[in-house]
DOROGU-748978 format. One record per residue (C-alpha): residue number from 1; x, y, z; residue in three letters. Coordinates in steps of 0.5 Angstrom, whole numbers, plus 500, padded with zeros to 3 digits. Layout:
<pts>
<pt resi="NUM" u="X" v="Y" w="Z" resn="ALA"/>
...
</pts>
This chain:
<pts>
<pt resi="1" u="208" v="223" w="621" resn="UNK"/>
<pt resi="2" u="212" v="221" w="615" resn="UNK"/>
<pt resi="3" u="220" v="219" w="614" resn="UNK"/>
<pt resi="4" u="222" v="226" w="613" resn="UNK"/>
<pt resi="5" u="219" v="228" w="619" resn="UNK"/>
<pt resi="6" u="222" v="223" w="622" resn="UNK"/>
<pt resi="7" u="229" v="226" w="619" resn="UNK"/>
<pt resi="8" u="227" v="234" w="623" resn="UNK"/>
<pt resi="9" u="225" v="235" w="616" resn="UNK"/>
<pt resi="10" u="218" v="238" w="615" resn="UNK"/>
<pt resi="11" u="215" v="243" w="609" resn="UNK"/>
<pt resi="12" u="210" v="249" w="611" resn="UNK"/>
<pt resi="13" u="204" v="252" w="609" resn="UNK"/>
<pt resi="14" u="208" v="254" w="602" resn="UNK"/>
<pt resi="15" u="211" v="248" w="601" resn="UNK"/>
<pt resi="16" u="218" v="251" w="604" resn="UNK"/>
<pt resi="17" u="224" v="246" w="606" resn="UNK"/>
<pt resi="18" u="223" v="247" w="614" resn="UNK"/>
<pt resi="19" u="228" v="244" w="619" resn="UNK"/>
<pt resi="20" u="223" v="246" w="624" resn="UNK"/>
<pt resi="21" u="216" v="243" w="625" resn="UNK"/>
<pt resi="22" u="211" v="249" w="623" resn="UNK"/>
<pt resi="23" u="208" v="250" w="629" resn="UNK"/>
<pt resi="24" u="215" v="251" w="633" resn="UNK"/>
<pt resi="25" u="217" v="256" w="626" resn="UNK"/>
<pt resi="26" u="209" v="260" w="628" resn="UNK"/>
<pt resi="27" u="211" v="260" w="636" resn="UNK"/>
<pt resi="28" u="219" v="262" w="634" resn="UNK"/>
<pt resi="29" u="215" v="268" w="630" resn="UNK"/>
<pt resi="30" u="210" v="270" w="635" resn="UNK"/>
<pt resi="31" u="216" v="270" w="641" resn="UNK"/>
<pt resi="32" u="220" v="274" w="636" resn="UNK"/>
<pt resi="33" u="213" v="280" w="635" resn="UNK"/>
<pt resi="34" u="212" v="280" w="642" resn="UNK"/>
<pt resi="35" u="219" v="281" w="643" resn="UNK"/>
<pt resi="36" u="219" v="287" w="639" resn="UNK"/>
<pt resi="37" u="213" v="290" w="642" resn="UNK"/>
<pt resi="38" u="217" v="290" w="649" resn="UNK"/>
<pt resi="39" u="222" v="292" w="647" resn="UNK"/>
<pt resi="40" u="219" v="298" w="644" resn="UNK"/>
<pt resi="41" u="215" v="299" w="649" resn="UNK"/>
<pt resi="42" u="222" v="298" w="655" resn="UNK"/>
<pt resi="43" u="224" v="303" w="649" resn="UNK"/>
<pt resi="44" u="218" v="309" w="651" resn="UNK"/>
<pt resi="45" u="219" v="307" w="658" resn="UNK"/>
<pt resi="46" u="226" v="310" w="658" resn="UNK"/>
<pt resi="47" u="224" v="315" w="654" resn="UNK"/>
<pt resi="48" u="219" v="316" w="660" resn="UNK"/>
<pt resi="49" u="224" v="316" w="665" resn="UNK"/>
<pt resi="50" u="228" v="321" w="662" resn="UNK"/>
<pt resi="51" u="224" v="326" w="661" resn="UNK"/>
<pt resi="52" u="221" v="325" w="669" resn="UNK"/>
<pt resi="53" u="228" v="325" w="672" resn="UNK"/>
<pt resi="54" u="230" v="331" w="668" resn="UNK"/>
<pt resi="55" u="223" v="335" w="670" resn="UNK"/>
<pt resi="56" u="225" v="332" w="677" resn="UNK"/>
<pt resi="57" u="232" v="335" w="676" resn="UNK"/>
<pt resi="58" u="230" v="341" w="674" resn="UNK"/>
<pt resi="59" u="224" v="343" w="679" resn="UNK"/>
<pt resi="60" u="230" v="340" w="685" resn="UNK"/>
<pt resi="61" u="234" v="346" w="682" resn="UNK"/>
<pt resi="62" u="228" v="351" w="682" resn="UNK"/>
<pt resi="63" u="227" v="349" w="689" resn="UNK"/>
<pt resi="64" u="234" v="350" w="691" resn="UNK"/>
<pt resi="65" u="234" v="357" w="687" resn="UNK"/>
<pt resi="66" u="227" v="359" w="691" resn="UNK"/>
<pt resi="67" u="230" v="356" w="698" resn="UNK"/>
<pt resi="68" u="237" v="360" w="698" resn="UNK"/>
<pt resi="69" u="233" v="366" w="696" resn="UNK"/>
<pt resi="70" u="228" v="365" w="701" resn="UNK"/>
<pt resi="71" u="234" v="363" w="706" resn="UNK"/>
<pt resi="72" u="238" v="370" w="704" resn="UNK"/>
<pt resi="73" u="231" v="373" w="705" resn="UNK"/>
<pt resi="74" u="231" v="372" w="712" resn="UNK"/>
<pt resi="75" u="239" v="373" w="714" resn="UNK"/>
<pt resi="76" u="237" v="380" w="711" resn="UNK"/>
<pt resi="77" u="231" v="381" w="715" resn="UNK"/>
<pt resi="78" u="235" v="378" w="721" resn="UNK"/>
<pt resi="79" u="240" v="384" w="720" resn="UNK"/>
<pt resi="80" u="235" v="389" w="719" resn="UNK"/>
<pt resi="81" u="232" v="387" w="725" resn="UNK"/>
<pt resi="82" u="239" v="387" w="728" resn="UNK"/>
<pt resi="83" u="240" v="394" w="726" resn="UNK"/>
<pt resi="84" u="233" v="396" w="728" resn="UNK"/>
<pt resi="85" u="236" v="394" w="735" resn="UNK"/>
<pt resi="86" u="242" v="397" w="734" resn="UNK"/>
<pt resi="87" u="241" v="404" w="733" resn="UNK"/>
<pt resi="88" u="234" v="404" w="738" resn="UNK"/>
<pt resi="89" u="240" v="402" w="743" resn="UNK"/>
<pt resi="90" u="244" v="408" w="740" resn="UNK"/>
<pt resi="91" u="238" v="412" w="740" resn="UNK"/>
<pt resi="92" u="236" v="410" w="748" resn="UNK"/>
<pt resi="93" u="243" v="412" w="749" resn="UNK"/>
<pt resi="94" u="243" v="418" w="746" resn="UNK"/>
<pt resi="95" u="236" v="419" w="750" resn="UNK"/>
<pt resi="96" u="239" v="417" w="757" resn="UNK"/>
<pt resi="97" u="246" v="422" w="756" resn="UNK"/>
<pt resi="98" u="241" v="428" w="754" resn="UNK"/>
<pt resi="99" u="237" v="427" w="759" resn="UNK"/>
<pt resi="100" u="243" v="427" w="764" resn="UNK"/>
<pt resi="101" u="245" v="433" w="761" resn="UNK"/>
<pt resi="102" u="238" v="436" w="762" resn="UNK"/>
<pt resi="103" u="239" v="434" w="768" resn="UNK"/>
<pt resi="104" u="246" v="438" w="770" resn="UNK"/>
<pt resi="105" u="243" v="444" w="766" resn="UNK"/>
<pt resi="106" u="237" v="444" w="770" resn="UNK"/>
<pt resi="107" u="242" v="444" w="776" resn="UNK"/>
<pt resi="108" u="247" v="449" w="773" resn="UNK"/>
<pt resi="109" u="240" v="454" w="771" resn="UNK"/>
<pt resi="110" u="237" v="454" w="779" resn="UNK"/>
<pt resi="111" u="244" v="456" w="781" resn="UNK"/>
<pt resi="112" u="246" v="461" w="777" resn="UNK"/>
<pt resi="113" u="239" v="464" w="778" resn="UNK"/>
<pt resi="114" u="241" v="464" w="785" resn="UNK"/>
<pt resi="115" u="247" v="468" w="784" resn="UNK"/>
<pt resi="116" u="243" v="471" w="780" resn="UNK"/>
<pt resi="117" u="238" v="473" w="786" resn="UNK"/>
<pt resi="118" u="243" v="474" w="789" resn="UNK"/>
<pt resi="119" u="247" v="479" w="786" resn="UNK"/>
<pt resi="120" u="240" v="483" w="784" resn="UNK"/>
<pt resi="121" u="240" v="483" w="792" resn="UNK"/>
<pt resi="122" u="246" v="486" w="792" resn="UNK"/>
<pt resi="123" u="245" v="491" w="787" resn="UNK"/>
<pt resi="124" u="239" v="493" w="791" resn="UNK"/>
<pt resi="125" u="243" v="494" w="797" resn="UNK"/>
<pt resi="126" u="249" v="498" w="794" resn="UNK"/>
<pt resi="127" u="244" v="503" w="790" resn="UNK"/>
<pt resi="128" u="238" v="504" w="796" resn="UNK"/>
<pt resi="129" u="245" v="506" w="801" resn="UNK"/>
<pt resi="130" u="248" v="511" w="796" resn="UNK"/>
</pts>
């Protein structure tokens, strides 16, 4: 070790001045290289993610969009079922208040072709006496 390396002075491979010893320089360097090298990659890396929250973000979107469609979907066929429902009700009390007026038909018919009998009977009887 000379008297200027004793002074924090040193020359390197080319002869420069340095303040640092080479060695510490070459480490110095070397950090520096790898330092880069990381931060490009941490750069790609964010990069990276970006892109995957963005796809992420947009699949979440479609995946609502799909899911509010297949919701409203499903409220429409609830209210087709409803309404399937509803009018077979309508239908049945159609039926019941039809088959009640058959019913009082059916009624008015046995009686009216009871008096019809029995004004034939009548008209048999006025005409076979005269």
């Amino acid at each position: 070790m000379g008297i200027l390396s004793k002074l924090g002075i040193y020359f390197d491979e080319v002869d420069k001045i340095r303040v640092l010893e080479p060695e510490i320089c070459n480490q110095t360097n070397e950090l520096k290289e790898q330092s880069k090298i990381y931060i490009e990659k941490i750069n790609e890396f964010q990069k990276i993610s970006d892109t995957f929250i963005l796809l992420t973000s947009n699949l979440a979107n479609e995946i609502e969009k799909r899911k509010m469609k297949a919701i409203g979907a499903h409220n429409m066929l609830q209210n087709m079922t409803k309404e399937k429902e509803n009018h077979c009700q309508q239908l049945q009390a159609l039926i019941s208040e039809k088959s009640i007026e058959l019913e009082r038909l059916k009624v008015q018919l046995t009686s009216l072709q009871k008096i019809e009998m029995e004004q034939t009977e009548i008209i048999n009887q006025l005409t076979h006496t005269q």
